[in-house]
C-alpha positions in Angstrom: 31.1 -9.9 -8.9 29.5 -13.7 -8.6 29.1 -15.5 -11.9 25.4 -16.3 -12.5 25.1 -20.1 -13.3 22.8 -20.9 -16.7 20.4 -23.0 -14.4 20.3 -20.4 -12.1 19.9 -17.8 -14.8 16.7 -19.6 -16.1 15.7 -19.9 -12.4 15.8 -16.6 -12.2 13.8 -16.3 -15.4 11.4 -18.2 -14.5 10.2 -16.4 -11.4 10.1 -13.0 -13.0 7.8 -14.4 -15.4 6.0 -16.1 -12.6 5.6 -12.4 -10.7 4.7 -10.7 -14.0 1.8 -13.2 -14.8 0.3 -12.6 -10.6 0.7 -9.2 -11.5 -1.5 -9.4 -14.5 -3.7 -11.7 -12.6 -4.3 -9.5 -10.0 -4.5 -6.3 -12.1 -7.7 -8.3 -14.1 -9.0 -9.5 -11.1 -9.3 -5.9 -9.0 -10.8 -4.6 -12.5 -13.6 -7.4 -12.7 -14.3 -6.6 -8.5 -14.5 -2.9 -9.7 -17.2 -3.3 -12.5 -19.0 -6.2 -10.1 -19.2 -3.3 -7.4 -20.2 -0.7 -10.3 -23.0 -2.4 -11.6 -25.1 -2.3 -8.7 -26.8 -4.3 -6.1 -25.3 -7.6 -5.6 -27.8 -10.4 -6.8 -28.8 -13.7 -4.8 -26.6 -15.9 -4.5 -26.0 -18.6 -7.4 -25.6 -22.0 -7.1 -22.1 -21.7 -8.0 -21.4 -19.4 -5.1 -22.3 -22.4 -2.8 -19.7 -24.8 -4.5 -16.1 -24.4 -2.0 -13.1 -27.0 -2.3 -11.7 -27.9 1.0 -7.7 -28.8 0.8 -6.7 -32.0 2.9 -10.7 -32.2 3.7 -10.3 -36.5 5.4 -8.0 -34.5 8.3 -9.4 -34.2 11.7 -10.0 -30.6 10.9 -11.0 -31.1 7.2 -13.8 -33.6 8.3 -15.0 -31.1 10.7 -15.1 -28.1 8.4 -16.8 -29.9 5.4 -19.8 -30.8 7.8 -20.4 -27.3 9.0 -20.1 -26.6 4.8 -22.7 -29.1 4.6 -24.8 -27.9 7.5 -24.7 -24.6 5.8 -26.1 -25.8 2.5 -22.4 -25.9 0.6 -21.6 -28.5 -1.7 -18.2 -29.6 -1.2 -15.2 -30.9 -3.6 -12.6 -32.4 -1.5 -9.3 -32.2 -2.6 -6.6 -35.3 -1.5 -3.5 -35.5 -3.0 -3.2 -39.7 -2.8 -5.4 -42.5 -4.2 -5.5 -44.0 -0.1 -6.9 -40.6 0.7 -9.5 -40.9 -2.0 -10.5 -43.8 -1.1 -10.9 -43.1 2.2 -13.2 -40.6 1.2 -15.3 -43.3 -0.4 -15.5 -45.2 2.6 -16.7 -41.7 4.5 -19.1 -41.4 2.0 -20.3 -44.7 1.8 -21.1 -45.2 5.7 -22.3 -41.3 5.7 -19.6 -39.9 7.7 -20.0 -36.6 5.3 -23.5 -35.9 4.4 -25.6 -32.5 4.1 -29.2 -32.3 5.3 -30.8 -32.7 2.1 -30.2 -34.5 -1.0 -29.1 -31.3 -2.8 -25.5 -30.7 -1.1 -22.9 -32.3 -3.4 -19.5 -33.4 -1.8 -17.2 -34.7 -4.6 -13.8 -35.7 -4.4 -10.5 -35.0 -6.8 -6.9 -35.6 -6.8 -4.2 -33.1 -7.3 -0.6 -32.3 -6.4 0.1 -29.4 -3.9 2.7 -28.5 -5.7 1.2 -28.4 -9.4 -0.5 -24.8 -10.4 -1.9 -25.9 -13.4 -4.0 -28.9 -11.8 -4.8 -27.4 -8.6 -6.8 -24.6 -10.9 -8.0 -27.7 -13.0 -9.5 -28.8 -9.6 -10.5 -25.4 -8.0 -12.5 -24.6 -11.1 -16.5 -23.7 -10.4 -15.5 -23.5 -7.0 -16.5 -20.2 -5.5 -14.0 -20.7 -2.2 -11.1 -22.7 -0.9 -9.9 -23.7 1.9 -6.7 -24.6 3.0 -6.2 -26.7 5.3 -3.7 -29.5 4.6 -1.2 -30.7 7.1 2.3 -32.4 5.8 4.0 -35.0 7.8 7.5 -36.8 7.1 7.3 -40.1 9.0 11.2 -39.6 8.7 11.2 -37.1 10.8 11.2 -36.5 14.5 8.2 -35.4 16.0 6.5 -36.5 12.3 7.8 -32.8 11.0 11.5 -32.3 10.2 13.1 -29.6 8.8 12.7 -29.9 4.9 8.5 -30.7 5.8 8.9 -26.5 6.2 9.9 -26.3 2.4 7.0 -28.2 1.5 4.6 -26.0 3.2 6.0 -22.9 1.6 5.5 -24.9 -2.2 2.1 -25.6 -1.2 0.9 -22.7 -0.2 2.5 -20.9 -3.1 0.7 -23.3 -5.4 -2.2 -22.8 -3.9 -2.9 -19.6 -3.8 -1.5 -19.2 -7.2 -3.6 -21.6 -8.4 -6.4 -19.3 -6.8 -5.4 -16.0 -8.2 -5.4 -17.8 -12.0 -8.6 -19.3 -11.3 -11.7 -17.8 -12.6 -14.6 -18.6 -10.4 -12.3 -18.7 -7.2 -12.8 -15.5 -5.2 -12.0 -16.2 -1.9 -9.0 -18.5 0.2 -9.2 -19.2 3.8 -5.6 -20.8 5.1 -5.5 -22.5 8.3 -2.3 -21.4 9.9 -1.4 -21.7 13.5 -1.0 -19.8 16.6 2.3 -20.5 16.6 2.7 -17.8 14.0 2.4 -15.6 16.6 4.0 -16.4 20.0 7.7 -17.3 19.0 9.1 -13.6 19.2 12.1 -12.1 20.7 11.3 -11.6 24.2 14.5 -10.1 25.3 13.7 -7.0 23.3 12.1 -4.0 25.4 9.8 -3.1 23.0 8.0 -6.2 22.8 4.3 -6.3 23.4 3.2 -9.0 26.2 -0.5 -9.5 24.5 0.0 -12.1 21.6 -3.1 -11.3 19.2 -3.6 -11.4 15.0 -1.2 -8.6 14.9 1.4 -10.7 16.6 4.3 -12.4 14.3 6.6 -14.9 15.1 10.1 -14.6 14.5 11.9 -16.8 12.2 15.4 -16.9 13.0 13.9 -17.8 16.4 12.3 -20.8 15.1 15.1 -21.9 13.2 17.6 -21.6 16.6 15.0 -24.0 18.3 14.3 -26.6 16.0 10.6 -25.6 15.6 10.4 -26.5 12.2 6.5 -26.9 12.8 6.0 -23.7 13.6 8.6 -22.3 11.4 6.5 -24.1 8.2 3.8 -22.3 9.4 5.4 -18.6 9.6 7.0 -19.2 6.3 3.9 -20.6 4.6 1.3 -18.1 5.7 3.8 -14.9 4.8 4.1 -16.7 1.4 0.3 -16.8 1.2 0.0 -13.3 2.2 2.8 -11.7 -0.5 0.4 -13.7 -3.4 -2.6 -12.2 -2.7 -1.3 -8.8 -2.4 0.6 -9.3 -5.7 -2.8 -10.4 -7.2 -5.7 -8.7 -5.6 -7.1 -12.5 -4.2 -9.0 -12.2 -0.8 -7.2 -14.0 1.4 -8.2 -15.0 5.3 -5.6 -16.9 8.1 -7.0 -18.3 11.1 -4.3 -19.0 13.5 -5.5 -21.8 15.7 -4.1 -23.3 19.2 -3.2 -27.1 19.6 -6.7 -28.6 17.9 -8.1 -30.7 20.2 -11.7 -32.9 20.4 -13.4 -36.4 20.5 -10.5 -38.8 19.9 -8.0 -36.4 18.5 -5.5 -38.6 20.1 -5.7 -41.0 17.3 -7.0 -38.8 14.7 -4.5 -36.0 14.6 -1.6 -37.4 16.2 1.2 -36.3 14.0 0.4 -32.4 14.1 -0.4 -32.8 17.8 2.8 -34.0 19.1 4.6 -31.6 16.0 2.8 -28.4 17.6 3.9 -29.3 21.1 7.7 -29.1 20.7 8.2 -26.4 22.6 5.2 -26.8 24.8 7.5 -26.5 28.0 7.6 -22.5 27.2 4.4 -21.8 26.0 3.3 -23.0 29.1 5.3 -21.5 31.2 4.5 -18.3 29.3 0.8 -18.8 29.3 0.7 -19.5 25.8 0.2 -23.3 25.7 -3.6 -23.1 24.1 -6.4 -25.2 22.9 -9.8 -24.9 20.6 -11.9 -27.6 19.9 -12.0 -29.2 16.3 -16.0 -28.3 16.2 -15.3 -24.5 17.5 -12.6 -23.9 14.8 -14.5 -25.3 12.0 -17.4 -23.3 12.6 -15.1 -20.3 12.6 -14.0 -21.5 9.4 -17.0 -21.2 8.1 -18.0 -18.2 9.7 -15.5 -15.9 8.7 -15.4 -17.1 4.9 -19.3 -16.0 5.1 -18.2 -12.5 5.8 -15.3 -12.2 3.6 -17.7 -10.8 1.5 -18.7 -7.7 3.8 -16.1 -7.1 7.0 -13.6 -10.1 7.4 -10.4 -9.8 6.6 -6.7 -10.1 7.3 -5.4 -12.9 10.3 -7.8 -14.6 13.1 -6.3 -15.7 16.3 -8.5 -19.0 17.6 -8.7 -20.9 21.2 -10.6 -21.3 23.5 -8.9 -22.7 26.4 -5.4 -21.6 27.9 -3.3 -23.9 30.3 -2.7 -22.3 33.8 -2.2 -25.0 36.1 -0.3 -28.4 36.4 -4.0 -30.4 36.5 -4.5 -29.3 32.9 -1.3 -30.2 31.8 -2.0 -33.5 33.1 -5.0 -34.0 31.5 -3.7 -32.3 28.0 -0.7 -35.2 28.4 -3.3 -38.0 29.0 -5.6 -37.1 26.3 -2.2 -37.1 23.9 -0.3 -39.9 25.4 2.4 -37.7 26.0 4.6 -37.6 28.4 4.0 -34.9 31.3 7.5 -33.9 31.2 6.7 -32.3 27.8 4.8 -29.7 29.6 5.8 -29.4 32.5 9.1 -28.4 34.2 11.1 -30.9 36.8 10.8 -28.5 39.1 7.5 -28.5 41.0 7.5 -25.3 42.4 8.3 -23.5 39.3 5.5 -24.7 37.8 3.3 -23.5 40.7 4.7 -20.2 41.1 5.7 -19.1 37.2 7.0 -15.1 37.7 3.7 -12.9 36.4 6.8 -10.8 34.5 7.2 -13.8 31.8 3.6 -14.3 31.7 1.9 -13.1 28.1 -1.7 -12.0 27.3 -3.4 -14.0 24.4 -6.4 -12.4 22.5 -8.7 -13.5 20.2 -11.0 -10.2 20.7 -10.9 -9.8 16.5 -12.5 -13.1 16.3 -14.7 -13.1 18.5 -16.1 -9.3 17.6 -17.0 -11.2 14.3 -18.8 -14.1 15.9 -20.4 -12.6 18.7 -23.3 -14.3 18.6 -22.0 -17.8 18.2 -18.8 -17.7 20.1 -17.8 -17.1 23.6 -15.1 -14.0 23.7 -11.9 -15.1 25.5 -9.2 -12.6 26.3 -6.8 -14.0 28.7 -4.7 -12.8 31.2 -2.6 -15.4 32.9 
């Protein structure tokens, strides 16, 4: 029998007290929902319910999503977790970077640790919506992401959606995960699927072996994300996005770019290198935290472009200034001529089922 250690006995406290107060939280918050749906028709919306906070919202991605909020008639309190960040929000501000259509929209900045419940919930507060979508980088590490950037991920997410569940006026959480939650499986087994879709998860002790700590901060921070809100009763949405590309993305999102394609020699050569546009994603962002209040719900796969031939891997390694050996293989003709039995299906048929009218349905076959 092991000896438990004092510290690690108050650890242990600790997150038994931490489960038992999500449990409670989630217990209240399915009880409040259940009187809500008793009491009858829902009413218009308030102006509260058009208040979100967007996590890491001066990204390449976060800039895009709080527009479309904007578009939409949100008001938007961006969240940064560094005074450089804040004051590049300032300067967005200033020369109108971020601006709604009318003088009404709000977008507002604050400043909180990832990692810090108490003033994540201090900053979420009147906020009817978050969204996720910070990135981490260690400029120590190769690629920008090394191994301990995974822990991170997993604290921040955790923190987050705690800070969610314990917050009054917060209802709804969209994370921004990746596709790559979804392709890294264990293809040697003979039971495994060959279409990659929301269903689809990644393997971990794969992404360990390899060195994808990316993708493996990713897997670990979404499943952490998911075991909250089931514990609590939050409603939680993950979009699972290709490699984000768009207008200069080269010098706007480098560090996640070259961090998502570590690997990219496989994915490729599996057909499950993929792409979406910053624009595309952050209007499906949008789109399906709209409907989280009738049908959407559970994981969203998101691309809309899938390299199949040397020429786009050419032009995907100019437009990143990597090098085309990233992609592609030495050998020329197995690059031409990649056997159809390693070749996977990606589908994004649950996403675009919810934005049918807006967005073009991709399911390919390669």
């Amino acid at each position: 029998m092991g000896i438990v250690r004092p510290d690690e006995s108050r650890r242990m406290e600790i997150e038994e007290l931490r489960r038992m107060l999500l449990s409670c939280a989630g217990v209240y918050r399915r009880k409040e929902e259940e009187a809500l749906r008793l009491s009858g028709p829902a009413m218009p919306l308030e102006q509260d319910d058009k208040l979100v906070c967007v996590i890491g919202g001066v990204s390449y991605l976060g800039i895009a999503i709080v527009n479309q909020l904007l578009l939409r008639g949100y008001s938007v309190r961006i969240l940064v977790d560094n005074e450089e960040d804040l004051d590049k929000l300032r300067e967005m501000e200033t020369s109108g970077e971020m601006r709604g259509p009318n003088n009404s929209n709000v977008v507002e900045g604050v400043m909180a640790r990832l990692t810090e419940v108490e003033g994540l919930s201090e900053a979420f507060n009147g906020c009817r919506g978050v969204f996720q979508t910070a990135a981490f980088i260690d400029p120590a590490g190769l690629s920008g992401y090394s191994k301990s950037m995974a822990e991170v991920e997993v604290m921040a997410s955790k923190s987050v959606l705690e800070a969610c569940a314990s917050t009054s006026s917060v209802r709804y959480c969209v994370l921004t995960s990746s596709l790559l939650t979804c392709i890294w499986q264990d293809n040697g087994l003979n039971n495994t699927s060959r279409k990659i879709d929301h269903d689809s998860w990644s393997n971990d002790s794969i992404c360990t072996s390899k060195k994808l700590w990316y993708a493996l901060g990713k897997l670990r921070a979404e499943r952490a994300a998911w075991e909250i809100a089931k514990e609590t009763g939050l409603k939680l949405v993950t979009i699972c996005p290709g490699l984000i590309t768009g207008p200069e993305f080269r010098n706007r999102n480098p560090t996640p770019t070259i961090a998502y394609l570590k690997g990219a020699r496989e994915m490729y050569r599996k057909g499950l290198l993929a792409t979406v546009d910053v624009n595309a994603l952050a209007k499906a962002h949008v789109t399906v935290y709209e409907e989280m209040k009738n049908t959407a719900h559970g994981r969203y796969v998101c691309f809309d472009k899938v390299l199949s031939s040397p020429e786009e891997a050419e032009n995907l390694a100019r437009e990143t200034g990597i090098d085309i050996g990233t992609i592609l293989d030495d050998d020329v003709e197995l690059n031409d001529q990649n056997s159809s039995q390693e070749r996977f299906q990606l589908s994004d048929l649950k996403l675009c089922r919810l934005m049918s009218r807006t967005f073009r349905c991709l399911d390919y076959l390669n």
